[in-house]
C-alpha positions in Angstrom: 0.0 0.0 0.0 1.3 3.7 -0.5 2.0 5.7 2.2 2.4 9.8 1.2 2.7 11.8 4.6 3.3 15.2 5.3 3.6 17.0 7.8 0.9 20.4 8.5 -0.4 22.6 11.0 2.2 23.6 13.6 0.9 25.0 17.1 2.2 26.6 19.8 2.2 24.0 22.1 5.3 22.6 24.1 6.5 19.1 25.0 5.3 16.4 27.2 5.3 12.9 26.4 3.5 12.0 29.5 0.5 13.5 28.6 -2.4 12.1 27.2 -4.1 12.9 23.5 -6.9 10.9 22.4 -8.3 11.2 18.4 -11.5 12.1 17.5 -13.9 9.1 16.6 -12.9 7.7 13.1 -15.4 8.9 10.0 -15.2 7.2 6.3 -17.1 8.0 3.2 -18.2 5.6 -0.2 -19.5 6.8 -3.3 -21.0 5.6 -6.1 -19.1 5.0 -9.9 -18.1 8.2 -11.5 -18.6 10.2 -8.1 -16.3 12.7 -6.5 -14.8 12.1 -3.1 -15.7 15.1 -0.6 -13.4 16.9 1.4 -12.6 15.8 4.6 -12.0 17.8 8.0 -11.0 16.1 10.7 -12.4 16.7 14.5 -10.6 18.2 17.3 -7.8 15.4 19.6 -8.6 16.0 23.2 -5.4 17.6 24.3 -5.8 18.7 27.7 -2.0 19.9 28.2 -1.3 21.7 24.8 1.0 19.2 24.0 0.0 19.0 20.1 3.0 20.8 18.1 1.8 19.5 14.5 0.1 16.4 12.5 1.6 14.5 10.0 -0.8 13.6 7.3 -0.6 10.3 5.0 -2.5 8.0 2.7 -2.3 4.4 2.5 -4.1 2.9 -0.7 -5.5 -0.5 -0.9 -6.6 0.5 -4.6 -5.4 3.3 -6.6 -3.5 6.4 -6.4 -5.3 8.5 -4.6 -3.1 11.7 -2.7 -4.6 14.6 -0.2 -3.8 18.0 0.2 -4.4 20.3 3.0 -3.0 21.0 6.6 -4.0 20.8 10.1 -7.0 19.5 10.7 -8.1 20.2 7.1 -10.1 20.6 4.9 -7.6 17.6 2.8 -9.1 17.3 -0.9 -8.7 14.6 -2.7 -6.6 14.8 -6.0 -5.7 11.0 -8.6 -8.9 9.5 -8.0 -11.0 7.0 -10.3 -13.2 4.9 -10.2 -12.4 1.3 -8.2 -10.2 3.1 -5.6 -10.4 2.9 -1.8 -8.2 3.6 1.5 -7.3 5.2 4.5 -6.4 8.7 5.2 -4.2 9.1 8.7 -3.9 12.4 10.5 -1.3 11.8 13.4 -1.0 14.3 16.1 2.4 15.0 17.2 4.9 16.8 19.9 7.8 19.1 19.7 10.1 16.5 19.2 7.9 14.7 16.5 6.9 11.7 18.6 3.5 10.6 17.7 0.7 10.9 20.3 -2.7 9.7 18.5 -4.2 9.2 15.2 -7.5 10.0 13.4 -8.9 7.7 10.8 -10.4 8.3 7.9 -11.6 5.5 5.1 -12.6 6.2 1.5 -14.2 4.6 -1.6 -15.1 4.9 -5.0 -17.2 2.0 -6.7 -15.7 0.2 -9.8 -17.4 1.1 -13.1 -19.6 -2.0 -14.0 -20.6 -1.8 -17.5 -19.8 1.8 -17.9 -17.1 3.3 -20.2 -13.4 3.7 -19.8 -11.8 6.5 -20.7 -8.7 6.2 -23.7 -8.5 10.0 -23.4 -9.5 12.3 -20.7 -7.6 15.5 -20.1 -10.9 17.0 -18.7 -9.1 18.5 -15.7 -4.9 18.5 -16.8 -3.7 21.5 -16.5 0.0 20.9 -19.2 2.3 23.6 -21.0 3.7 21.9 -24.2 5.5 24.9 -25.2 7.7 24.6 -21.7 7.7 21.1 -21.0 8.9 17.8 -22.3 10.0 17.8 -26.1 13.1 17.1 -27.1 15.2 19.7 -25.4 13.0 18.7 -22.2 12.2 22.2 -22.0 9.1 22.2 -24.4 8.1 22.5 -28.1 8.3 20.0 -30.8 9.0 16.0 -30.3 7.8 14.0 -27.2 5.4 14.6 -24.6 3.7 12.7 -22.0 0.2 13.8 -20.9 -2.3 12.2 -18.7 -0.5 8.8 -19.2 -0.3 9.2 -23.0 2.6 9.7 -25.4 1.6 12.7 -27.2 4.3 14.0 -30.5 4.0 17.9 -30.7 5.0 18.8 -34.7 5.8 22.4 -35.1 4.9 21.5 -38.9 8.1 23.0 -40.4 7.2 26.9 -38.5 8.3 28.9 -35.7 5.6 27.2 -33.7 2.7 29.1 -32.0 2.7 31.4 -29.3 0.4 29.4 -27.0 -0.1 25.9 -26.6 -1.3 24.4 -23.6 -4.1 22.5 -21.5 -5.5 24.8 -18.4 -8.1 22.2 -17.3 -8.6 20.1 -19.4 -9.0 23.0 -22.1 -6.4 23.6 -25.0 -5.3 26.8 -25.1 -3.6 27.5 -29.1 -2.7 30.9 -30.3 -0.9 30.5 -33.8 -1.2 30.9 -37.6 -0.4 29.1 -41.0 3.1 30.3 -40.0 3.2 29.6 -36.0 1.4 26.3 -35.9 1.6 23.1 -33.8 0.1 19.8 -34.9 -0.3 17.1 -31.8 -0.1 13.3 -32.6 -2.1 11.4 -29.3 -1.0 7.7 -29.6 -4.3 5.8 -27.8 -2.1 3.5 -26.6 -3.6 0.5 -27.3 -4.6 -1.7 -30.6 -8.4 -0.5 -31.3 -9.3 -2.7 -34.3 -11.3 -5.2 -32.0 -13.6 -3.4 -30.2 -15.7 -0.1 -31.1 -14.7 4.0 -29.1 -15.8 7.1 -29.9 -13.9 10.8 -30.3 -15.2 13.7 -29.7 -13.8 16.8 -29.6 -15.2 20.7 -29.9 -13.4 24.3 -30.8 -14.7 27.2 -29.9 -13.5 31.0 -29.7 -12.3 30.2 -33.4 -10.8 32.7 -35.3 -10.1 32.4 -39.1 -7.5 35.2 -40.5 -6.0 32.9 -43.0 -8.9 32.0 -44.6 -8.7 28.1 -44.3 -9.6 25.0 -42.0 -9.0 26.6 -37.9 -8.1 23.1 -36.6 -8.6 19.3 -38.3 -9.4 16.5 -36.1 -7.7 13.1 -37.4 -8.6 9.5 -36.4 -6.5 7.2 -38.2 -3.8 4.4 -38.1 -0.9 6.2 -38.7 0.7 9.8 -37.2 1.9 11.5 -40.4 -0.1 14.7 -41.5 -2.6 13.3 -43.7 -1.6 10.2 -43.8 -3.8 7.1 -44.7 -7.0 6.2 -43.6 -8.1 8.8 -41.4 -11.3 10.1 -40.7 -10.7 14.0 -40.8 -13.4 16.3 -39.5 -12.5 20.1 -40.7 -13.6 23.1 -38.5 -13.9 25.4 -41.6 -12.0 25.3 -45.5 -10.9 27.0 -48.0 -14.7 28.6 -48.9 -16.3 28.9 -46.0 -17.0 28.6 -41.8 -18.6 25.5 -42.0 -17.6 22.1 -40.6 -16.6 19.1 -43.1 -16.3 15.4 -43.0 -14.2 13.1 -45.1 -12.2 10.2 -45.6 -8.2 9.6 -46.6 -7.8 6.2 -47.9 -4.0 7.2 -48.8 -1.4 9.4 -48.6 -1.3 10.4 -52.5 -5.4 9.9 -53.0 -7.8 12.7 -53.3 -9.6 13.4 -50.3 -13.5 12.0 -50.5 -15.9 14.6 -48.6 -18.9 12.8 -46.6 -20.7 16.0 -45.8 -20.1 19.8 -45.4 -22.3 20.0 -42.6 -25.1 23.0 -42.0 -23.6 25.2 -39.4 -23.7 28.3 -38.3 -20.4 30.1 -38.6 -17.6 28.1 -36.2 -16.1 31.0 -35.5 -19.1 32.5 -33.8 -20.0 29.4 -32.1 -18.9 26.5 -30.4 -19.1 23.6 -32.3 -18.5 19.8 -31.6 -18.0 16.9 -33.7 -18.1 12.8 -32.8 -16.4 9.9 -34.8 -17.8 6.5 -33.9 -15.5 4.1 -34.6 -15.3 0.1 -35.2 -12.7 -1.3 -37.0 -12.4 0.3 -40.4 -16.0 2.0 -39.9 -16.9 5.0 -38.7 -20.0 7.1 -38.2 -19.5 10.8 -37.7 -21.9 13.2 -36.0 -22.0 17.2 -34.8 -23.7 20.0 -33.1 -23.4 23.3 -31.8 -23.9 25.7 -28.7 -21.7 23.9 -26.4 -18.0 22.9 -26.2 -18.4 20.9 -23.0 -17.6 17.0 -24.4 -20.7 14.6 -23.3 -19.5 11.8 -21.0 -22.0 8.8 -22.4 -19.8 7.7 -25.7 -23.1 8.4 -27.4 -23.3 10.4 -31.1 -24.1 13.4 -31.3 -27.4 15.2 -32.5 -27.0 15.3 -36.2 -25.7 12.4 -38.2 -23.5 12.8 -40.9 -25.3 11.7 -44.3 -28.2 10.4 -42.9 -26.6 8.5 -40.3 -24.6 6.2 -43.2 -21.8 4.7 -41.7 -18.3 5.5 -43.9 -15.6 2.7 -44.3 -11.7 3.4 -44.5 -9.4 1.3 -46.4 -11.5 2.2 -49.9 -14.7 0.7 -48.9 -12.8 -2.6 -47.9 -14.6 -3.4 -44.2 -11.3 -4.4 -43.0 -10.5 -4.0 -39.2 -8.0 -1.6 -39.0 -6.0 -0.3 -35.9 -6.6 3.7 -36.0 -5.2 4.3 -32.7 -3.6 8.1 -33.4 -5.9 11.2 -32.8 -4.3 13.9 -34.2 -5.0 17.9 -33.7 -3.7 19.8 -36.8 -4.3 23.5 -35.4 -4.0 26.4 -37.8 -5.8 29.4 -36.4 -6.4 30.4 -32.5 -9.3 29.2 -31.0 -9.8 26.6 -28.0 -10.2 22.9 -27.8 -11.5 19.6 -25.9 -10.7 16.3 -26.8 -11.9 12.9 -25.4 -12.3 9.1 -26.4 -14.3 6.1 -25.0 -14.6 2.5 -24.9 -17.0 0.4 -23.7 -16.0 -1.5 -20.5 -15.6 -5.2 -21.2 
């Protein structure tokens, strides 16, 4: 089990082994799949001599990773919690000369998922600077990046780079051009063909000064920039503010648009977009109004050509591995990202 103490909450009290210091009673909580653990504040030791100098906090885990932060008798939050965890939180009161005098218990849990989804991508509260972190000089920009547990490859796409780019919450942050821009390859990290997950991703605050796509989404089996078989959704073209849909079924073969969707203008509202996939199919779907990311896997509200499913590969139905979510970003604007799989 992991231990993580620390030590909080100094007094003014003195010395005094001899004394007595009894804990308050011990408390626990349990929630339910998907829930949030709350806070916990711990009840006052009976210390009739003032002997209490500080408490050293710690966590043992029977399941998971979750830590605490906070001081004295709190409030500790909770922080690296999922679903299936459970433990103990220790609050030890101590002297002057760090000798333990009593401890306070406090036991946590969080259900395990049971036919729910599991999450292949969820940055929904990462807070991650690619610009001055990781990379290859370690110190940010282009090359390697790990973030929330994936490998993620940063191409500056042969520019300066842009001036922004970085997660504050779970929300992507990207201030560039056709000549500062940043194109993020998000290896999944394991082989998809076999079982069915869903993408979905929304911009917002899009701006459009050069006149062509703000940011393209890619699903496909390989990282390159336009590389084969990948579903691509477009957040504006060439034409106009509008969202499209198509299929790459190789590197040097024209591009096959499924539908340039009826939307309002991207760049005056927020607009999301979800790719279904299974094997070599896929089913897209989009919306608008919101850039918060649903959490059920489920499509969205308007089904790309009538709710026809699309197949990579030319048509051929073959399963095919298209583990790589790419985020080719152009213009400014902010981003969310997410995938899903079905818990087996």
């Amino acid at each position: 089990m992991a231990h993580s103490p620390s030590v909080t909450g100094s007094t003014s009290g003195g010395g005094g082994g001899d004394s007595i210091v009894t804990p308050p009673a011990a408390t626990s909580q349990a929630v339910a799949a998907g829930g949030s653990l709350a806070a916990v504040t711990f009840g006052t030791f009976t210390d009739a001599d003032g002997v209490i100098d500080n408490y050293l906090v710690g966590v043992q885990n029977s399941a998971g990773s979750a830590a605490v932060s906070g001081s004295g008798l709190g409030a500790y939050t909770f922080g690296s919690t999922a679903d299936g965890n459970a433990g103990v939180v220790t609050l030890t009161a101590r002297n002057a000369a760090n000798q333990p005098l009593a401890t306070a218990v406090h036991t946590f849990s969080i259900a395990a998922a049971v036919g729910g989804l599991v999450s292949l991508l969820d940055w929904s509260g990462t807070t991650y600077d690619f610009l001055a972190t990781g990379g290859t000089s370690g110190s940010g920009g282009a090359g390697a990046h790990t973030v929330g547990g994936l490998s993620v490859d940063l191409d500056l796409r042969s520019t300066s780079g842009p001036t922004v780019l970085r997660l504050v919450s779970g929300v992507l942050e990207y201030e560039g051009s056709m000549t500062a821009r940043g194109q993020l390859m998000i290896d999944l990290g394991v082989d998809v063909s076999s079982f069915s997950f869903t993408v979905l991703c929304s911009v917002e605050n899009a701006t459009r000064p050069t006149g062509i796509s703000t940011a393209i989404l890619y699903v496909g089996e390989n990282t390159g920039h336009n590389s084969g078989d990948q579903a691509q959704f477009l957040f504006g073209n060439s034409s106009d503010t509008k969202l499209m849909m198509r299929e790459n079924y190789g590197s040097a073969t024209a591009f096959t648009t499924l539908e340039n969707a009826t939307v309002t203008d991207i760049t005056s509202t927020p607009t999301r977009v979800c790719c279904q996939m299974l094997g070599g199919a896929w089913q897209p779907s989009y919306d608008q109004g919101t850039a918060a990311l649903p959490t059920n896997g489920a499509p969205l509200a308007n089904r790309a050509d009538g709710g026809k499913q699309q197949f990579g590969t030319n048509y051929s139905k073959t399963a095919e591995n298209r583990k790589y979510v790419g985020l080719n970003l152009i213009d400014t604007c902010d981003v969310r990202i997410a995938a899903y799989r079905g818990n087996t």
